[in-house]
C-alpha positions in Angstrom: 4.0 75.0 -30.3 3.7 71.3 -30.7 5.8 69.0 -31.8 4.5 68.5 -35.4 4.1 72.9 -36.1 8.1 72.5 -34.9 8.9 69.5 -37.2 7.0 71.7 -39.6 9.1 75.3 -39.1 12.5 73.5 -39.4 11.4 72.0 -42.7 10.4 75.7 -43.4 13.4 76.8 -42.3 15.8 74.3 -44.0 16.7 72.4 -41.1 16.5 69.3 -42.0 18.2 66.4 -43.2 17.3 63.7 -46.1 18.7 60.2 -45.5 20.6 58.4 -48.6 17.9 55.4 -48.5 15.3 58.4 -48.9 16.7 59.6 -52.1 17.5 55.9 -53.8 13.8 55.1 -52.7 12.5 57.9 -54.1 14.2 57.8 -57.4 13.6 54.2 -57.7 9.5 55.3 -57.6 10.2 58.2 -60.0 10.1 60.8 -57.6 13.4 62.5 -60.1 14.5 64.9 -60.9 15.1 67.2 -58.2 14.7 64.5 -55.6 14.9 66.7 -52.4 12.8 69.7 -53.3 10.5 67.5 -54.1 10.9 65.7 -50.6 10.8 68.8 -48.8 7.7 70.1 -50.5 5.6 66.8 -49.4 7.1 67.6 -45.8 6.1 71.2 -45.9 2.5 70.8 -47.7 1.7 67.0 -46.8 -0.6 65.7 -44.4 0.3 63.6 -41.4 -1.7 60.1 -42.2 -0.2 57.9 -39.5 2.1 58.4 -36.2 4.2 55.8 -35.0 5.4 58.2 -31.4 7.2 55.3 -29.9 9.4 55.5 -32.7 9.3 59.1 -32.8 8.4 59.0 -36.5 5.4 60.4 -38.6 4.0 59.2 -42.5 3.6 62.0 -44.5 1.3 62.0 -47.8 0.9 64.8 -50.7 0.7 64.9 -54.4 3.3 66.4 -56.2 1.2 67.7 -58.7 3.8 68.5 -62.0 4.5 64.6 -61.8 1.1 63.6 -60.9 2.5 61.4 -58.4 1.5 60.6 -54.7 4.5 60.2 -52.1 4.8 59.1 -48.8 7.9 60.8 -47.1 8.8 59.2 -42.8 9.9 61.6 -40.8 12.5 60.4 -38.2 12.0 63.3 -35.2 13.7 61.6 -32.9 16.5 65.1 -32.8 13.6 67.6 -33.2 16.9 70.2 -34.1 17.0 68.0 -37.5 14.2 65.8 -38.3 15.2 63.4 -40.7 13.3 62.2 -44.0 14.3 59.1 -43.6 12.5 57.3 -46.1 10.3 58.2 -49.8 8.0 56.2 -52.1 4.6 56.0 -54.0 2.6 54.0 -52.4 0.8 51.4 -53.8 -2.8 51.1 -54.4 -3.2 47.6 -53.4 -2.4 48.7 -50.0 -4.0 52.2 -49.7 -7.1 53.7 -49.8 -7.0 57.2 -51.9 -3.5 57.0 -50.9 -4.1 58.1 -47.4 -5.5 55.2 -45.8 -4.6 51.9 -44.8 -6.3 48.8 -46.2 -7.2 46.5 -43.8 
């Protein structure tokens, strides 16, 4: 198994944690109510858009469909037992392409 199908099987099986910062982000960006299904659902169902392994973290992207929102979730795998979301927002089209991309 690698290490992104085991990041993936402890956010399937609920371990996993959601930093404070993640939830105020996300709120702030209207990812509410229900702020950490939501979360878990774009770490579950998202696609992996960028790696940052010396920092042992990964940018997630999905749509969360009922809002009709995009999200960007980092995960913090640093403690592979518990990867962290450690951050949450929409990201901005100024800076993204299709919300997946980075803009030169």
């Amino acid at each position: 198994m690698d290490i992104f199908e085991e990041i993936l099987a402890r956010f399937k099986s609920g371990e996993y944690a959601v930093s404070d910062h993640a939830i105020i982000e996300g709120r702030k960006d209207g990812i509410d109510p229900k702020t950490i299904k939501k979360l878990e659902y774009v770490a579950i169902n998202g696609k992996i858009i960028e790696e940052y392994p010396e920092r042992k973290r990964i940018l997630i992207y999905s749509e969360i469909e009922e809002d009709n929102l995009p999200v960007h979730i980092v995960v913090d795998y640093s403690d592979l037992e518990e990867p962290v979301i450690v951050t949450s927002y929409v990201p901005d089209s100024k800076y993204w392409i299709k919300y997946q991309i980075r803009k030169k």
